[in-house]
N, C-alpha and C positions, 0 to 999 in steps of 0.2 A: 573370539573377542565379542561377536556381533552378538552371540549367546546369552554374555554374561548383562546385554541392555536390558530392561524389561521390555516387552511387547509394546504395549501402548505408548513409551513414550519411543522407541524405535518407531514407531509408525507417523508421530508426531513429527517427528524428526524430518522423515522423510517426505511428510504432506506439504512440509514447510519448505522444503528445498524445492520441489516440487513447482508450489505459487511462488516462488522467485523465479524461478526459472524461467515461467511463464511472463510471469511481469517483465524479465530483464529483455525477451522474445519480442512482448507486443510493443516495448520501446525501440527496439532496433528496426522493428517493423515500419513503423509510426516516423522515427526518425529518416531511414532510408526513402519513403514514398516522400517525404517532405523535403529528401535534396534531389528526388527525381525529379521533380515535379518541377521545382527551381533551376533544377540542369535545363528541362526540357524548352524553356525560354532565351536559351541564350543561344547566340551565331557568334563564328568568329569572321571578324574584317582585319582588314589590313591595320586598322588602326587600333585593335583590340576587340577585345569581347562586347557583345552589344548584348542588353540585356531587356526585360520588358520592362523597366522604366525609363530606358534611353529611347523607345519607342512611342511608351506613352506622352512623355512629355513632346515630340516631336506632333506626333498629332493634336494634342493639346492648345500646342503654338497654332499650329495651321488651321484648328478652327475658332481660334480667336481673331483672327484676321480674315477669316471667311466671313464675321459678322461686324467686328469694330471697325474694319476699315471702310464701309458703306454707312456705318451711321456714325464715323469721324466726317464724311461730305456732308450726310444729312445734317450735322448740325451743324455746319459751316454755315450753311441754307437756314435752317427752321429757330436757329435760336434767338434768340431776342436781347440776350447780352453781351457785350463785344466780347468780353473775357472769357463766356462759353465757346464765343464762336472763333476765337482765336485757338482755345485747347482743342477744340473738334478739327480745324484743319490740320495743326501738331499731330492729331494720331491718326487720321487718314493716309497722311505723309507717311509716319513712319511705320504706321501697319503694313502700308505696300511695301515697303523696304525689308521689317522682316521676315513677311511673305515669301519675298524672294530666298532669303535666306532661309528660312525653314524646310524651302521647297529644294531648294540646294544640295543643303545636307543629309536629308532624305534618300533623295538623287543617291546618291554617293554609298549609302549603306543599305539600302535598297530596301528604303522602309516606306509601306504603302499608304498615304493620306489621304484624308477625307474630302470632298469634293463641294460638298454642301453644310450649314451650319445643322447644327442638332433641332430639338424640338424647341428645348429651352431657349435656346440663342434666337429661333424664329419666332418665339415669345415678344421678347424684349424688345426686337423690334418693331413688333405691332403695335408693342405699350407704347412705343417713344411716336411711332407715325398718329396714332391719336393723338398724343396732348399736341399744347401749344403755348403759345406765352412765355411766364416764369415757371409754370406750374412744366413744361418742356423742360426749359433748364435744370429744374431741380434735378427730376429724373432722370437727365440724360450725364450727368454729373454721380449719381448715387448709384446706378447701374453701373457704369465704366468702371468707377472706383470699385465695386466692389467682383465684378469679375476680375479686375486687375490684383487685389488681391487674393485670390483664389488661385491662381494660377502661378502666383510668384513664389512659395513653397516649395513646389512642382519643382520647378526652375533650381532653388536654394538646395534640394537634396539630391540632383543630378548631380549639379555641377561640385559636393564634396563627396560623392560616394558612386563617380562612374569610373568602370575599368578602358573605357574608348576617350583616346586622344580627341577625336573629330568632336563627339558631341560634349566635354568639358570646352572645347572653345563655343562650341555653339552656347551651351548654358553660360557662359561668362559675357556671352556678348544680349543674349534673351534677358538674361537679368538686368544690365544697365538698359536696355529698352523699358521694360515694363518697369523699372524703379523709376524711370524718369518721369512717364506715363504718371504715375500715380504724384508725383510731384506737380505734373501740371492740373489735375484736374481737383487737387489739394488746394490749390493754388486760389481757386476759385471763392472761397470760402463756402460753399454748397454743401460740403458733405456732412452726412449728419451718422457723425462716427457712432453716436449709437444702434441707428439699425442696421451697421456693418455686423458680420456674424463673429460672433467671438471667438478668441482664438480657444484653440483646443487644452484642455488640463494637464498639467504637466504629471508624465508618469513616476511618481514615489519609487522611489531608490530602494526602498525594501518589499518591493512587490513580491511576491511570491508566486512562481508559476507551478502548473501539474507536476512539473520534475520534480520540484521541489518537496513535494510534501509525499513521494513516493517510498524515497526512502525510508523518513519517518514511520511510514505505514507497513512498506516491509518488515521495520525490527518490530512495532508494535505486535503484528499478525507471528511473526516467529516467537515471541516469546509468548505470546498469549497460546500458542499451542504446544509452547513447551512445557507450561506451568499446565497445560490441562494432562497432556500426558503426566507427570509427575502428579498431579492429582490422584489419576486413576490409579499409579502404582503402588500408591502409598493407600489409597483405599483397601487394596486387594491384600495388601500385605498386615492390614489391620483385620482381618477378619481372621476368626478362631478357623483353626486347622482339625479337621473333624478328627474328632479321637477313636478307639476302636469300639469294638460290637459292646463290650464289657461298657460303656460311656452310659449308654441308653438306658445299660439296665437299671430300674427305681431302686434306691438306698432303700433298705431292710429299716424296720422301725425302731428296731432296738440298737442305742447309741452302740453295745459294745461288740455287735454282730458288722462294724461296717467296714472292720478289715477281710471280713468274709466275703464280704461280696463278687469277688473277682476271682474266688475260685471254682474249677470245674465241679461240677453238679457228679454226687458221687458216695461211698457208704462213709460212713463219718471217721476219722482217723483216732481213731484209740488210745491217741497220745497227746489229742489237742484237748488243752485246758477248758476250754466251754465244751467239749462232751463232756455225757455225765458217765463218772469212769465207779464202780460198786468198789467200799471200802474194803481194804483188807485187814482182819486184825492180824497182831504182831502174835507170831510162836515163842513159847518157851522154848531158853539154850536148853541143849542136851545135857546129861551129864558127862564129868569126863571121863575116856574112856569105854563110852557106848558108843557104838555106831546107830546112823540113821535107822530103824527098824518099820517093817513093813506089818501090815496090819494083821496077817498072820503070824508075826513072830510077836504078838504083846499079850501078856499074861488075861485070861480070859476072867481071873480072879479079880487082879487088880488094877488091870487095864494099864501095867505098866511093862518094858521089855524086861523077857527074862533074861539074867545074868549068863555067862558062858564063860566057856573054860577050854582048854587046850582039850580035852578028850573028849570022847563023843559021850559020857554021862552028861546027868544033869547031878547038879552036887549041891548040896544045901548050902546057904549060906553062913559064912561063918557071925561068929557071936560077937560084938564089939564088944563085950566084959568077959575077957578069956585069963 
């Protein structure tokens, strides 16, 4: 059966199945190292699987309380308006409260926290130990808010998409912390929601990822090599089929020599109508009663045969008026 394909597109055929195979390989590949890699972060606890965002947002919590809850006292101390200084003792308070509990639950899952604030967090509080006045409050009011929102997402995507009992209560309990948080320092009228960062663009419903347009490209690439094989077939089969030695040879000049040409080279045949064949003329009948006579039996007188007769004479001829 494989016989009766043509070559070229049998080879198409196979090229194509070929780059499938290979593409459907470097997906499984691609896919399998991308759930290893996601396996390779999770532990199981008693309370279920912990994964690296049930980690990260724990240390997240623990160094926001490694910095908010020392400049909740400082602005107890350095602010200048009751209403600053009232929110600043509110989150001193209750940074050490979730401190404790962050540190807690940690504890428990046996996940390791940071001990000191980052770079950026030892920023901000540099920024805030300079100023002073209002130009203090502003600051200290615009910063707060806006790590508080930064972190409350964090919080929002643990707490509806974790497989651990322990850390959905911790996220249920972190989130009304830091919404409150942001309530009081809202509260203030201070914030200047414009240079809060914006929130992120929402992802289009008809997005289209790499998987997507794979397929697509797979049928495109197979038939684009199917129609090329079938190109070539149909080329090959358009070309003249060499004819024999007789094809080559130059047609004779003369129109009515050109059924000659294709016969073998040879003495001329004696019966074909274009040789040239010598006329013959036509004999007189005999008379009746003579036979054929041969050139010595004809009268040397009259160059006609002589008469004969049952006896071996010669007898003259009779007289027709007897």
């Amino acid at each position: 059966m494989s016989r009766r394909i043509p070559g070229p597109l049998r080879w198409s055929v196979l090229a194509a199945l070929a780059a499938v195979a290979a593409v459907v390989l470097a997906q499984y590949w691609v896919a399998t190292s991308a759930a290893t890699d996601q396996q390779q972060g999770w532990t199981q606890t008693r309370w279920g699987p912990l994964g690296p965002a049930d980690r990260d947002l724990l240390q997240k919590v623990r160094l926001a309380g490694l910095w908010e809850a020392p400049t909740g006292q400082q602005g107890e101390q350095q602010a200048t308006s009751p209403a600053v200084r009232e929110v600043a003792r509110k989150l001193g308070v209750e940074h050490h409260d979730l401190d404790e509990l962050v540190r807690s639950t940690a504890e428990q899952l046996g996940v390791l926290l940071p001990s000191r604030p980052n770079d950026q967090q030892i920023g901000w509080m540099n920024d805030l130990t300079a100023r002073t006045g209002t130009d203090y409050d502003r600051q200290f009011v615009q910063i707060l808010r806006a790590a508080h929102g930064s972190v409350l997402p964090v919080i929002t995507d643990v707490k509806v998409g974790t497989r651990n009992e322990l850390m959905r209560q911790f996220a249920n309990e972190a989130s009304v912390y830091v919404t409150r948080h942001i309530g009081y320092l809202e509260s203030t009228g201070l914030v200047d929601y414009a240079a809060l960062p914006a929130p992120p663009d929402p992802v289009p419903t008809g997005t289209r990822t790499a998987s997507d347009v794979v397929v697509p490209a797979l049928v495109v690439g197979v038939a684009l090599l199917a129609a090329g094989g079938l190109l070539m077939t149909l080329h090959r089969r358009g070309r003249p089929a060499p004819g024999p030695a007789a094809a080559f040879v130059p047609a004779p000049r003369h129109p009515r020599d050109g059924a000659r040409r294709a016969l073998p080279v040879g003495p001329p045949d004696p019966w074909d109508e274009l040789a040239h064949v010598p006329p013959v003329r036509p004999q007189p009948d005999p008379e009746p009663g003579l036979t054929d006579a041969t050139p010595h039996d004809l009268d040397t007188d009259t160059g006609a045969p002589p008469s004969r007769t049952t006896g071996a004479h010669r007898t003259a001829p009779r007289s027709r008026y007897r």
